[in-house]
Backbone as CSV, one residue per row, in Angstrom:
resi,resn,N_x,N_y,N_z,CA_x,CA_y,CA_z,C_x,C_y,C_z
1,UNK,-9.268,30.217,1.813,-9.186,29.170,0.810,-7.748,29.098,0.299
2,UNK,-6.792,27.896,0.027,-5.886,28.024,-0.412,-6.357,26.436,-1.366
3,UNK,-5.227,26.589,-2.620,-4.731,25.801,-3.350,-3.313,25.131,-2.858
4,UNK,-3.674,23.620,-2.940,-2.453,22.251,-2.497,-2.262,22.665,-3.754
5,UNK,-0.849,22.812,-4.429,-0.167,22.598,-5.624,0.670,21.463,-5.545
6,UNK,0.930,21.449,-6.818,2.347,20.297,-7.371,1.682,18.917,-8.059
7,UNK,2.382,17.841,-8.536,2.071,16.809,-9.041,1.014,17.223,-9.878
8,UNK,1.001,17.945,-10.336,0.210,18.157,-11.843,-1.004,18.550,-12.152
9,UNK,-1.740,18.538,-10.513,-3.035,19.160,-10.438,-3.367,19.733,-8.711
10,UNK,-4.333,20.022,-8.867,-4.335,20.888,-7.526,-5.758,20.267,-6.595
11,UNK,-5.995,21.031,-5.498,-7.104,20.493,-3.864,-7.266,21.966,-3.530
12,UNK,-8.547,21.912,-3.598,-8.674,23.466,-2.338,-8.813,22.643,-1.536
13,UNK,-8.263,23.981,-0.220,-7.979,23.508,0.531,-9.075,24.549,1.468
14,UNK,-9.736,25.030,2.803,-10.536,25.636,3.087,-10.699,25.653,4.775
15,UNK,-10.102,27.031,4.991,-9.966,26.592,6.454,-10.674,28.122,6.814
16,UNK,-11.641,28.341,8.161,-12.615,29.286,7.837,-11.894,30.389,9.015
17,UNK,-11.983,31.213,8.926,-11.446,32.715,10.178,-11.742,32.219,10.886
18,UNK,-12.362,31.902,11.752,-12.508,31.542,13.360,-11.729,30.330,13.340
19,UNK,-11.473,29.430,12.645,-10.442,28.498,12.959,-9.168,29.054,12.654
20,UNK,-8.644,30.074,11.535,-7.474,30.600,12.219,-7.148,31.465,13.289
21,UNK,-8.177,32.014,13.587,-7.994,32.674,14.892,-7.928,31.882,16.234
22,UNK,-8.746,30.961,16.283,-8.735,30.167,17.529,-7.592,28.742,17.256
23,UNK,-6.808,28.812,16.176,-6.031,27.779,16.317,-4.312,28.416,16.255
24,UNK,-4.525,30.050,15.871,-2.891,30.625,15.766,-3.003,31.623,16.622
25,UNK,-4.134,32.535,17.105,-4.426,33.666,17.861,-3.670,33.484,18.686
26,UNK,-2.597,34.414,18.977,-2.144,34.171,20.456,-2.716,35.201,22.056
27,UNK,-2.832,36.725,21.299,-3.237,37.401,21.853,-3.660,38.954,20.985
28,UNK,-5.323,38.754,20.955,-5.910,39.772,19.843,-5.442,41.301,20.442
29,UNK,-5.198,41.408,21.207,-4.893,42.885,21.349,-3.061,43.635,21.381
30,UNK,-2.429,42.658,21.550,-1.507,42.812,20.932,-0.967,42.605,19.294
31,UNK,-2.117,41.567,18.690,-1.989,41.022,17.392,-0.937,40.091,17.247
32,UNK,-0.625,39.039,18.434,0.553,38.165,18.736,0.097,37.016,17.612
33,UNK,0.484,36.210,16.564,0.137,35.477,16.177,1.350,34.053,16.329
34,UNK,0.545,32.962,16.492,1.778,31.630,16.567,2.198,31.406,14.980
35,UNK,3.845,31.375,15.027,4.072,31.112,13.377,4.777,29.355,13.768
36,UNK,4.991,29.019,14.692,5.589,27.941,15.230,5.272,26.894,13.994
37,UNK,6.165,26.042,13.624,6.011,25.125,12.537,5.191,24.004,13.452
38,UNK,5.059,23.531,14.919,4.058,22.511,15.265,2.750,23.107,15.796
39,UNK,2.758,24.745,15.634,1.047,24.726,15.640,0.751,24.692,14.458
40,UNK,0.405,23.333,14.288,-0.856,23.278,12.831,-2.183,22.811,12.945
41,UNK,-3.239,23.201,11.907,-4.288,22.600,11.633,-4.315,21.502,10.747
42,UNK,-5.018,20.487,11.188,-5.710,19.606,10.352,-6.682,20.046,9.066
43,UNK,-6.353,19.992,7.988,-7.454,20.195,7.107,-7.968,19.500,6.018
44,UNK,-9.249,19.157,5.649,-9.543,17.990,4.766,-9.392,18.875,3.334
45,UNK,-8.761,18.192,2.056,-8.896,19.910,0.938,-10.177,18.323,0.015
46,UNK,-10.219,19.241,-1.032,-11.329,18.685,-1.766,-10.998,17.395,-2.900
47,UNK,-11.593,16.721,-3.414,-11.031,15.727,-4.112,-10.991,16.363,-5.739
48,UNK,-10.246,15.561,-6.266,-9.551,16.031,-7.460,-8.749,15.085,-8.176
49,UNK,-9.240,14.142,-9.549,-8.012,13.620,-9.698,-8.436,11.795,-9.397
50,UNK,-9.483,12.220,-8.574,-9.837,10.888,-8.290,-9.245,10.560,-6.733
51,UNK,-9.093,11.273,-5.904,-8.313,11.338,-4.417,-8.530,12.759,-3.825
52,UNK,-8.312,12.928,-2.651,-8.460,13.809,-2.030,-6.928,13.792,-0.905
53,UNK,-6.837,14.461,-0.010,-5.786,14.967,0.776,-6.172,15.339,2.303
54,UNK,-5.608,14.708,3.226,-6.054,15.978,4.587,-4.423,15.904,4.585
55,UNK,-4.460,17.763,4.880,-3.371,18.139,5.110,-3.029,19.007,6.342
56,UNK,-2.045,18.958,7.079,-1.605,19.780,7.991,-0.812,20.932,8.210
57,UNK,-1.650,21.818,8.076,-0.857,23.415,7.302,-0.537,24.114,9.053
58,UNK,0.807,25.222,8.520,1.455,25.678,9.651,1.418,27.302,9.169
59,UNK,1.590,28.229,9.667,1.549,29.515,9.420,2.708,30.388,9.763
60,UNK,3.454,31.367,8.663,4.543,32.169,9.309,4.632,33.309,8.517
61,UNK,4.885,34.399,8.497,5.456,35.492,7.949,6.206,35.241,6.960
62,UNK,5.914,35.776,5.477,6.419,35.491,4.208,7.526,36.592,4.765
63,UNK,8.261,36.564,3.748,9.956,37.436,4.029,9.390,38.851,4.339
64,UNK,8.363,39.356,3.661,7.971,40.945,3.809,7.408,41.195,5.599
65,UNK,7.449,40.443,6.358,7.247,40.527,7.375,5.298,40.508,7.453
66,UNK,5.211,41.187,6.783,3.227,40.940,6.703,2.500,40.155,6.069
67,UNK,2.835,39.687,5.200,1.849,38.477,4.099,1.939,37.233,4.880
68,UNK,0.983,36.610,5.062,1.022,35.236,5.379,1.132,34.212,4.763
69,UNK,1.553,33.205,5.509,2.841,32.090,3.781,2.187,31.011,4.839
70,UNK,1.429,29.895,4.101,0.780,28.873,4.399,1.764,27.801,4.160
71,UNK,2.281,27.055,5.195,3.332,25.688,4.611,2.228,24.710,4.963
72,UNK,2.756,23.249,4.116,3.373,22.225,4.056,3.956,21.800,5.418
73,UNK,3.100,20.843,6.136,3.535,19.984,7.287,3.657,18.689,6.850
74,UNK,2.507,18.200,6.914,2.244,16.616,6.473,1.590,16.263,5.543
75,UNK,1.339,15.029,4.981,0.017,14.956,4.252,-0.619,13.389,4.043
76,UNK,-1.459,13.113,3.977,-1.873,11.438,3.918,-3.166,11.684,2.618
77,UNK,-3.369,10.784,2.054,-4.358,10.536,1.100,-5.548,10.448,2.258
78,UNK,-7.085,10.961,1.377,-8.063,10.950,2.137,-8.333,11.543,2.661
79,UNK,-9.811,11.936,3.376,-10.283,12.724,4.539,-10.210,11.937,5.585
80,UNK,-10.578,12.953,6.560,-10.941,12.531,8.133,-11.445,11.482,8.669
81,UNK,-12.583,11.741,7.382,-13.805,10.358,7.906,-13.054,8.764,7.015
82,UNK,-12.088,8.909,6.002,-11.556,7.795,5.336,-10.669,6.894,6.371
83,UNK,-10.436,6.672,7.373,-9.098,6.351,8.317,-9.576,4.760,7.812
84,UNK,-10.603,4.339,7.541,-10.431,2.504,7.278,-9.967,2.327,5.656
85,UNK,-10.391,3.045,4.795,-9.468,3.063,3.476,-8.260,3.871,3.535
86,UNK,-7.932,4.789,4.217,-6.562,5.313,4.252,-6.260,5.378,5.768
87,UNK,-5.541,4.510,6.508,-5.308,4.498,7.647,-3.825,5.658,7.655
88,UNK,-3.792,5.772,9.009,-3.323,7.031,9.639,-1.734,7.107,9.155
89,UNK,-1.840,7.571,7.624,-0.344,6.856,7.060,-0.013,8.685,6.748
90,UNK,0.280,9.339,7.804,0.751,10.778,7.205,1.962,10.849,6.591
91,UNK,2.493,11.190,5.763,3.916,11.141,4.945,4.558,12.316,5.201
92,UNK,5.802,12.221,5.841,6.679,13.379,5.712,7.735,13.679,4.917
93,UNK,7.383,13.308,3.572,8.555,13.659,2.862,9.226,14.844,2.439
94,UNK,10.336,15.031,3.019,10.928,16.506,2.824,11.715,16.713,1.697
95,UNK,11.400,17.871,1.063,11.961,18.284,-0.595,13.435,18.807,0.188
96,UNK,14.545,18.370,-1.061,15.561,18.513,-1.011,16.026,20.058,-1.171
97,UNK,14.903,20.457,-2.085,15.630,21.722,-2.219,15.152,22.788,-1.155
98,UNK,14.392,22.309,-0.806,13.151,23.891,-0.151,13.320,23.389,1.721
99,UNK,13.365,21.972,2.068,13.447,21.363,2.920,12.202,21.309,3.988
100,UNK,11.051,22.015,2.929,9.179,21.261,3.286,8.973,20.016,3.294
101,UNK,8.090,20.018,3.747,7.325,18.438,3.510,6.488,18.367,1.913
102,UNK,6.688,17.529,1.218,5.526,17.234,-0.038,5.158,15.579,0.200
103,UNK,3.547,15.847,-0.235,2.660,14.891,-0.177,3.258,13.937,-1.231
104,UNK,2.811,12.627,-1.263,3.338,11.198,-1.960,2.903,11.401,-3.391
105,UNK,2.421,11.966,-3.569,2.072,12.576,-5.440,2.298,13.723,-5.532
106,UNK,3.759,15.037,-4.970,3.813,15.703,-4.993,3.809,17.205,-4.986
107,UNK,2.225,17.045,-4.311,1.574,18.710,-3.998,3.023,18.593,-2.904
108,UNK,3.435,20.000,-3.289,4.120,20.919,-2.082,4.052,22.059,-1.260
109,UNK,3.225,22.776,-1.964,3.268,23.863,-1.368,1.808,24.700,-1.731
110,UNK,1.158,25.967,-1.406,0.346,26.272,-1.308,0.323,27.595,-1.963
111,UNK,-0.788,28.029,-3.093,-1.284,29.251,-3.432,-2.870,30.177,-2.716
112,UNK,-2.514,31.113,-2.264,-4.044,31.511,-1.883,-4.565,32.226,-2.780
């Protein structure tokens, strides 16, 4: 479970172990994991606010070498199933300071 932050309120966001394993796993017996910024998942987070979010989260090694640090890829208003009220408008706007992507009402980044 992670929290979309920023713009003033927050989205869980909910992506389950077997989808990170079968979408970053590279090889379980070495414990190879993909931190690559274009393997991401698609994920729908919850509504809040009166809107909801699917967002496209990427995975890499926080500075300590072991914690896992959830980014900020893309983001479009809406779920999955919304594409005729929110057509396929993903936004890449990249923050100046951090040089992530933040969503069009400002979630940037992610708490777990």
């Amino acid at each position: 479970e992670l929290s979309l932050m920023g713009g003033g309120h927050q989205h869980i966001c909910y992506i389950s172990g077997s989808r990170v394993r079968s979408a970053w796993l590279i090889d379980f017996d070495t414990n190879q994991w993909n931190t690559d910024r274009d393997s991401y998942v698609d994920v729908d987070c919850e509504e809040r606010n009166g809107h909801s979010h699917q967002v496209r989260i990427w995975r890499e090694y926080d500075t300590d070498g072991v914690t896992w640090k959830y980014n900020l890829r893309d983001c479009r208003f809406g779920t999955a199933s919304d594409k005729a009220t929110y057509p396929d408008d993903w936004a890449r706007v990249m923050d100046d300071t951090t040089g992530l992507a933040v969503c069009e009402d400002n979630h940037g980044y992610f708490d777990r």
